[in-house]
N, C-alpha and C positions, 0 to 999 in steps of 0.2 A: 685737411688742414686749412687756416686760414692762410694770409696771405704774410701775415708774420711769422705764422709757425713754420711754414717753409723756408722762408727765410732763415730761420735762426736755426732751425732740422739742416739746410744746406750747408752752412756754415759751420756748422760742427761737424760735419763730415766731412768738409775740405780740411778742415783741422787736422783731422785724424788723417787723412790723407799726406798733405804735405808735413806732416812731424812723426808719423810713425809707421808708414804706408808701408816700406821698403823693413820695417824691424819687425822678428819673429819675436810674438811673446816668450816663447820658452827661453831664450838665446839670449836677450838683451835685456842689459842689468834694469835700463831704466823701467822697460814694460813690466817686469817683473817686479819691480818697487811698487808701479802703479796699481799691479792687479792685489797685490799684499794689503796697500793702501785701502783700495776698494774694499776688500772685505771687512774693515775694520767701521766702514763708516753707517752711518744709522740706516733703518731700511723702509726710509719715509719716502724717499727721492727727493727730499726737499735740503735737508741738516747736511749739507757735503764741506766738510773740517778742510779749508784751505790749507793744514800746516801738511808738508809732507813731502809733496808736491808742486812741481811748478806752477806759479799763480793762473798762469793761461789754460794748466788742463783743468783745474779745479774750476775756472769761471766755464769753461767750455760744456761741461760735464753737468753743472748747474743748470746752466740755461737749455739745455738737452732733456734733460732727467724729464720736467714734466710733460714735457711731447711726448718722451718715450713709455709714458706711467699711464697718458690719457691713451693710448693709439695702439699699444703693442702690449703693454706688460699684462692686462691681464690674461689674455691668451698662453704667453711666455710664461706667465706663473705656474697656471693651471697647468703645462706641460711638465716645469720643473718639482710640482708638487707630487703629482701622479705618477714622474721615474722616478722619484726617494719612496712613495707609499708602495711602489711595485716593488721595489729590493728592499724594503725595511723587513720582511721577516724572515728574506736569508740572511743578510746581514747579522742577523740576531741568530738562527738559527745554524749555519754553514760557517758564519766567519769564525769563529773562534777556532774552530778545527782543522779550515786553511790559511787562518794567519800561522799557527803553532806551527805546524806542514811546510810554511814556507820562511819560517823561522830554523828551523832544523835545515830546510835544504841549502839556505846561503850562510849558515852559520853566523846569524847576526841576529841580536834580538829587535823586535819591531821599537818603532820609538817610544819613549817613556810619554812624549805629549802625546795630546790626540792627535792626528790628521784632520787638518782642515779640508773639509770635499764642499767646492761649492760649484752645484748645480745649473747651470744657465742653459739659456736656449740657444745660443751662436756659442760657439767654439772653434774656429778656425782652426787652430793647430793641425796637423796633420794625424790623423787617426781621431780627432775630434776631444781630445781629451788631453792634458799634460799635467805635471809633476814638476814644480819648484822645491827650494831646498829653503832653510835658514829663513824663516821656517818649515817644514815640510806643508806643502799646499796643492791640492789638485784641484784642477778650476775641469768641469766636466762636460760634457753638451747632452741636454735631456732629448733632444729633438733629432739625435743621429738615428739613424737604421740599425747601424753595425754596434750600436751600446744598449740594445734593449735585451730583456728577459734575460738570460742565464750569460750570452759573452757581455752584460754588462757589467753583471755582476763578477765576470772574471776579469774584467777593466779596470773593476775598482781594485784588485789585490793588484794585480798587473800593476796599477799606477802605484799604487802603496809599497810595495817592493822597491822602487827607486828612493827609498826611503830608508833601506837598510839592506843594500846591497853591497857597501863596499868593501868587504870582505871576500866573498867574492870576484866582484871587476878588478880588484888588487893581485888577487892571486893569478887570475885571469892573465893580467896585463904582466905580471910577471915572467910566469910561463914564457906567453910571446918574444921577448925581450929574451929569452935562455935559447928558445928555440929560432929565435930573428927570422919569427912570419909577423905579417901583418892579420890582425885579427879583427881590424875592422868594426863592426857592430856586434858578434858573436855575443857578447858583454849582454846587448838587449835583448836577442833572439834567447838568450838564457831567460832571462826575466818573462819572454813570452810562455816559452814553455812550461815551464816549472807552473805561472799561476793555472795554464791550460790541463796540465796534470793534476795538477791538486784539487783544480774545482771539480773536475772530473770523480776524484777516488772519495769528496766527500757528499754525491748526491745519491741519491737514492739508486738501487740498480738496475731499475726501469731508466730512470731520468741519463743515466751512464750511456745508453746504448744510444740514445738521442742527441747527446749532445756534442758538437765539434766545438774543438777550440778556435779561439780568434785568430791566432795565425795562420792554422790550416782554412780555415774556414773562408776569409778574404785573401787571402794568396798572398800573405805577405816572406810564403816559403819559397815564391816563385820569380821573385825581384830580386837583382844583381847578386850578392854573393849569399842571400837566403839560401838557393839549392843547397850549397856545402855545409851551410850550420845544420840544416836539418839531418843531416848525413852525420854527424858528430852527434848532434843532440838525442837521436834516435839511436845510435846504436853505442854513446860513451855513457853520456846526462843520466841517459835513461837508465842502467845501470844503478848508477848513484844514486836514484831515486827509490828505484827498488831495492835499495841497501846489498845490490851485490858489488860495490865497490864503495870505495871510503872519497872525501870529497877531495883530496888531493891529487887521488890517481887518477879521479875521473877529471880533473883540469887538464893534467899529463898527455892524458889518452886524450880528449878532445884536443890538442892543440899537435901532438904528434899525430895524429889524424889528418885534420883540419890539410883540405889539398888546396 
């Protein structure tokens, strides 16, 4: 970089430092406005629509944009092009018959719009990937480890599910409240599962024997009260999955369970 580019590269990272350092995009309305924003805006790096937005991020993001377009983005491209060319023909292929799959499992129909999935190279969030609402929007990381070949493609349903789950975490949440335990995360460990089974029953049965799901697979069974959902999910969920119980009893049974 020149000796202005650092400059103005520094300064927009103390920006984002001191105004959003401490706020988690998933969590916090404004980041969440911001990253909605973003997707809307043209994909020159140059046309950034100040209305929306407070004027400061909009100038900041500007004068950013073409350091980040000369220095980084075409590498960042090519990575985000090559994880959509990598899942484009399960997507095409597998998704229709794990969306229906996991339609029928939380008794809720997918959303009528599309889902916006946008691809980037940094993803910070935790698990590298997240799900906003109003719109439905998953912003994704191409450049994670834990999102390539088959658990990414079970990240996408994974993500896409918080998109028409409330039928379930309602029921869920109810239960809890009847039986007064604390049910904690349970609500997403469901979400994990379910897509982990379903991509599962719809690949080939070679591919079946090969594949772990993402929660078993990075130990997310194995953090604070993970041990005891999988203890419900494996021996209630599972059930309900394989249609030996109906989806009310297996809430039931998961939360009279649930130690």
């Amino acid at each position: 970089m020149s000796e202005q580019e650092k400059t103005t590269w520094t300064a927009a990272v103390d920006f984002y430092a001191k105004t959003f350092g401490t706020h988690q995009e998933l969590f916090d309305d404004e980041m969440v406005n911001i990253n909605n924003w973003l997707a809307q805006q043209p994909d020159d790096g140059a046309s950034i629509r100040p209305s929306g937005v407070p004027p400061a991020v909009a100038e900041t993001l500007r004068n950013a944009a073409s350091i980040y377009r000369k220095y980084w983005w075409q590498a960042h491209d090519a990575s985000n092009n090559q994880w959509i060319a990598s899942q484009a023909d399960r997507v095409k292929g597998l998704g229709p018959q794990v969306a229906a799959a996991m339609e029928k499992d939380l008794h809720q129909q997918w959303p009528a719009a599309p889902i916006r999935v946008d691809v980037c190279y940094y993803v910070p969030e935790i698990g590298n990937a997240y799900t906003t609402d109003d719109p439905p929007h998953t912003t994704f990381s191409s450049n994670a480890p834990s999102l390539q070949d088959l658990n990414g493609f079970e990240t996408l349903f994974h993500e896409a599910s918080h998109s028409f789950a409330d039928t379930m975490t309602n029921a869920l949440f109810a239960e809890c409240g009847t039986e007064k335990k604390n049910c904690g995360d349970l609500w997403h460990a469901i979400l994990f599962y379910t897509a982990g089974v379903e991509v599962r029953r719809a690949l080939p049965p070679a591919d079946q024997q090969n594949f772990t799901p993402y929660a078993y697979k990075y130990g997310l069974y194995n953090r604070g009260d993970w041990p005891k959902y999988r203890v419900v999910l494996e021996n209630d969920w599972q059930k309900y999955l394989d249609g030996k119980m109906d989806f009310i009893a297996a809430i039931h049974s998961m939360i009279a369970d649930l130690q």
